[in-house]
C-alpha positions in Angstrom: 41.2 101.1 166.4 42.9 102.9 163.3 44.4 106.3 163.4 41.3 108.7 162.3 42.6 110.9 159.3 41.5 114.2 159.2 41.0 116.7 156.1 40.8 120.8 156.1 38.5 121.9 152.9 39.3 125.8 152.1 36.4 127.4 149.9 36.8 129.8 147.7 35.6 133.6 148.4 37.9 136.2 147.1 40.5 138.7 149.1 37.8 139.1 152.2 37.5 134.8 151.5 41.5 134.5 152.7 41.2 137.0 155.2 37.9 135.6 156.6 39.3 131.9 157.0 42.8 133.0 158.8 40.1 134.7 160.7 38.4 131.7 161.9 41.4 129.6 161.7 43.3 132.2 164.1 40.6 132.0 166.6 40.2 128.1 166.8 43.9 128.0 167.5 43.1 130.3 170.6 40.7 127.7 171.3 42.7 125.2 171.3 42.1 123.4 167.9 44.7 122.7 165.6 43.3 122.6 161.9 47.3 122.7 160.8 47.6 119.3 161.6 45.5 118.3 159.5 46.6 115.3 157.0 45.4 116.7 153.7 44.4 120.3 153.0 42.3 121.0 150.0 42.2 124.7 148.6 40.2 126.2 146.1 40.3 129.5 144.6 41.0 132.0 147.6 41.4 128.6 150.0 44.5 127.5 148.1 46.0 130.9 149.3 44.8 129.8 152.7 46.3 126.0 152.6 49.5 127.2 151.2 50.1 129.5 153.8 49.0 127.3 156.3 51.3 124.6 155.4 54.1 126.9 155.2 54.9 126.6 158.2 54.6 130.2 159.8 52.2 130.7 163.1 49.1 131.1 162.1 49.1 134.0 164.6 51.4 135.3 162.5 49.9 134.9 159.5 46.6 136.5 161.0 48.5 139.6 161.6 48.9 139.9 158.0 45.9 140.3 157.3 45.3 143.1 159.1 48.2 145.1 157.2 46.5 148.3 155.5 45.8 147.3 151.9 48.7 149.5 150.6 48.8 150.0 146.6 46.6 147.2 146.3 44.1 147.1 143.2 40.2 146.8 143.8 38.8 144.5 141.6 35.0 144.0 141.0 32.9 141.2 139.3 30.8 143.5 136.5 27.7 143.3 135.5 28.5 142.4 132.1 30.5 139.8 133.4 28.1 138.1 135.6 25.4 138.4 132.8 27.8 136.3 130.7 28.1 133.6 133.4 24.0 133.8 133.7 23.8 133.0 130.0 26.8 130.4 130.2 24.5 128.8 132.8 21.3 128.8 130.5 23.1 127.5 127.5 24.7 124.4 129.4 21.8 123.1 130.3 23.3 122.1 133.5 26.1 120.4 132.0 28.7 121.3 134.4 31.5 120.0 132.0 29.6 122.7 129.0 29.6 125.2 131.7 33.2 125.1 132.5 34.2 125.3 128.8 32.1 128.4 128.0 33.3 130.1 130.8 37.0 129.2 129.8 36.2 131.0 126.5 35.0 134.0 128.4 38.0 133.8 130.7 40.9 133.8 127.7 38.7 136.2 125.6 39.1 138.6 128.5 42.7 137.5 129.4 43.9 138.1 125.4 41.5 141.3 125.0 43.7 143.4 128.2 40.4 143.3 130.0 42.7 141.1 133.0 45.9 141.9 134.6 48.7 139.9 132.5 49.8 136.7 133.7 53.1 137.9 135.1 51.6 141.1 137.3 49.2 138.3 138.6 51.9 135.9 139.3 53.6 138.6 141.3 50.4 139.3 143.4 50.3 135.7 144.0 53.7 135.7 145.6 53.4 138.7 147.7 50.0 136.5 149.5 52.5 133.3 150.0 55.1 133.0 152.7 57.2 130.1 150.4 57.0 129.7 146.6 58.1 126.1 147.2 55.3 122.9 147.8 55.1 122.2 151.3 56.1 118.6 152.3 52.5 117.4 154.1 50.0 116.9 151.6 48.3 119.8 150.1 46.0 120.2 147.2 44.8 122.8 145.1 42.2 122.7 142.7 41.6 124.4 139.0 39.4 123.9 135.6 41.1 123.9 131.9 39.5 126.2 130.1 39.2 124.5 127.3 38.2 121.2 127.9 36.8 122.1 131.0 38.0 119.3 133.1 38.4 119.4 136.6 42.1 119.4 137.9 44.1 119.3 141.1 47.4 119.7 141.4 49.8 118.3 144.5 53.4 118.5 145.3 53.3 115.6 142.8 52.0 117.1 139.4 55.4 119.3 138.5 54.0 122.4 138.9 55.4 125.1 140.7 53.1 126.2 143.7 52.9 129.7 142.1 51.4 128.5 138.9 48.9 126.1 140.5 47.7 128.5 143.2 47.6 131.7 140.3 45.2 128.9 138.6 42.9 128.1 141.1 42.2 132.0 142.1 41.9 133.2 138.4 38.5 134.3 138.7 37.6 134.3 134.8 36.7 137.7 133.4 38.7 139.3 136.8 41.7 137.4 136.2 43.7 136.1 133.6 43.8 132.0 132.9 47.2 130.7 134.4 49.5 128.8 131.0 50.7 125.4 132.4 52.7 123.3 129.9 50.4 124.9 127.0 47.5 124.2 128.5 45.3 127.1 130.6 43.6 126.7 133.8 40.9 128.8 135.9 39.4 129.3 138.9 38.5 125.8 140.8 35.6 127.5 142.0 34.2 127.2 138.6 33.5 123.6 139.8 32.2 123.9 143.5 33.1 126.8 146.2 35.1 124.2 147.8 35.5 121.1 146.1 34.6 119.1 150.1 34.0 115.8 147.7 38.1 115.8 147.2 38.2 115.0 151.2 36.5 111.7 150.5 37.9 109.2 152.9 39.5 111.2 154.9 37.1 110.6 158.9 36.7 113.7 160.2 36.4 116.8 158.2 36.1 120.3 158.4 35.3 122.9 155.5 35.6 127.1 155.8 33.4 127.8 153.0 33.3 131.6 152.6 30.8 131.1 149.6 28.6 127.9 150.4 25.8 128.6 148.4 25.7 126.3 144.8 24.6 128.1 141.6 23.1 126.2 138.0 26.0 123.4 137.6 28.4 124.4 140.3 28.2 122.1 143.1 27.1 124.0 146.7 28.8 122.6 149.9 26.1 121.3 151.5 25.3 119.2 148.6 29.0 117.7 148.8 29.7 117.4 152.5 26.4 114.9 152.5 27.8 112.5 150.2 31.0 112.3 152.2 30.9 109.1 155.0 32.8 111.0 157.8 32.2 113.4 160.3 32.3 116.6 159.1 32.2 120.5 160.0 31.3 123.0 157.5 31.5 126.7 158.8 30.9 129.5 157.3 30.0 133.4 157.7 27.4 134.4 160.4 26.0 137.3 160.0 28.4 139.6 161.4 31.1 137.9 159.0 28.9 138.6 156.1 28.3 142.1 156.9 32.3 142.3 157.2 32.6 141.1 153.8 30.3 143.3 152.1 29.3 143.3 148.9 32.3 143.1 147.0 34.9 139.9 147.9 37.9 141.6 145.7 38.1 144.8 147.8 41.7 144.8 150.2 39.8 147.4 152.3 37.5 144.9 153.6 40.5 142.7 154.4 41.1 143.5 158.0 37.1 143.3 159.0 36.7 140.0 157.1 39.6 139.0 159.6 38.2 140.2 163.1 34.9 139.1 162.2 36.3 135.8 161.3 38.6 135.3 164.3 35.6 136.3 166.4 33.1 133.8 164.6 35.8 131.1 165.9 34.4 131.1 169.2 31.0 130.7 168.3 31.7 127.3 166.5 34.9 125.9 168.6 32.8 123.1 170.5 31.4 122.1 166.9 34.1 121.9 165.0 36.0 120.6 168.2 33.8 117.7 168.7 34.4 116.5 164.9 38.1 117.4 165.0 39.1 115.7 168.4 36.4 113.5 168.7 
């Protein structure tokens, strides 16, 4: 029988998103499941945080503590209302044209970017770090997804592509309108959530599967989990929030205060879903 390769899918879902997913990684660990090991980690938007770190190489123990680190000088950011209405009407005017979709809302992301409504690229950059235990690609594979804002094509980049983790984890958590688009060899990437809230159709091939998917819900053209995970032939696990995560979270996924409940509630979920995820994991 062949060795069964196994993929971890990190969603995207903001500050509370990374905090949540240590969370739930933290606990399984307790539990005795391993989701380091996996061969491939995918991570999109606040998940590429999470697979870098994870691949790093530091105890995920440790890396849970950090989360619980009061939020400091930290900056709350917010998704306005002017800003989701602008996605609302991106939606409409695509006419579910994910591709159309991506490139209106890479308009709307350099428009803010080059307007001073975003942090620049180099404050971001330097928040960036600060989440990341190495600045350098780790050497199992790792990959983390982003959209160019112009043509709107889907992209992921690998230890492979020549670009510096930094840049290619900046890209994929540039929340357009919140953050600004990430320059990479002249060409500027967004958010991969702007795609799917996980991208699980990248772990294609891979047997057994498991996807933290902070946000799993799909909205107009971008692709939910659920819709993903069922066209993947494998055995898969896709958690995400309870209840108790959600009310953790709150309403705002940008806010560091919400940081270290995201994380408890997450480590605590762990045990509810550790024979679940266990069973697809070690079989």
């Amino acid at each position: 029988m062949s060795e069964q390769r196994t993929a971890l899918v990190l969603g995207g879902g903001g500050i509370t998103g990374i905090a949540w997913e240590i969370g739930v990684v933290a606990g399984l660990a307790e539990a005795g499941i391993d989701l380091t090991s996996a061969d491939l980690v995918v991570g999109t938007s606040a998940g590429s945080v999470v697979g870098a770190q994870l691949r790093s190489g530091v105890d995920v123990a440790a890396l849970y503590e950090r989360q619980l680190e009061p939020p400091s000088q930290e900056r709350v950011a917010r998704m306005g209302r002017g800003t989701l209405a602008r996605y609302a009407l991106a939606m409409l005017l695509a006419r579910r044209d994910d591709t159309a979709f991506r490139r209106r809302i890479g308009l709307l992301a350099r428009t803010a970017a080059d307007s001073g409504v975003t942090p620049s690229e180099e404050e971001r950059r330097g928040a960036i770090a600060s989440r990341l235990p190495s600045t350098q690609w780790p050497d199992r594979p790792l990959m983390v997804t982003a959209v160019d804002t112009e043509s709107g094509e889907f992209t992921t980049f690998t230890r492979d592509s020549g670009v510096d983790l930094l840049a290619a984890v900046g890209a994929s958590c540039a929340v357009p309108g919140v953050y600004p688009p990430v320059t990479i060899a002249g060409r500027r990437y967004m958010d991969g959530g702007m795609r799917s809230g996980a991208n699980a159709d990248l772990a294609t091939g891979y047997d057994r599967v498991v996807v933290l998917a902070p946000i799993p819900r799909g909205i107009g053209p971008m692709a939910s989990v659920d819709a993903q995970v069922t066209s993947l032939v494998s055995r898969v696990a896709a958690v995400s929030p309870d209840a108790a995560s959600r009310t953790a979270i709150g309403k705002n996924v940008l806010d560091p205060a919400a940081r270290e409940p995201s994380a408890r509630a997450g480590r605590a979920q762990a045990a509810a879903v550790a024979d679940r995820v266990a069973e697809v994991w070690q079989g």
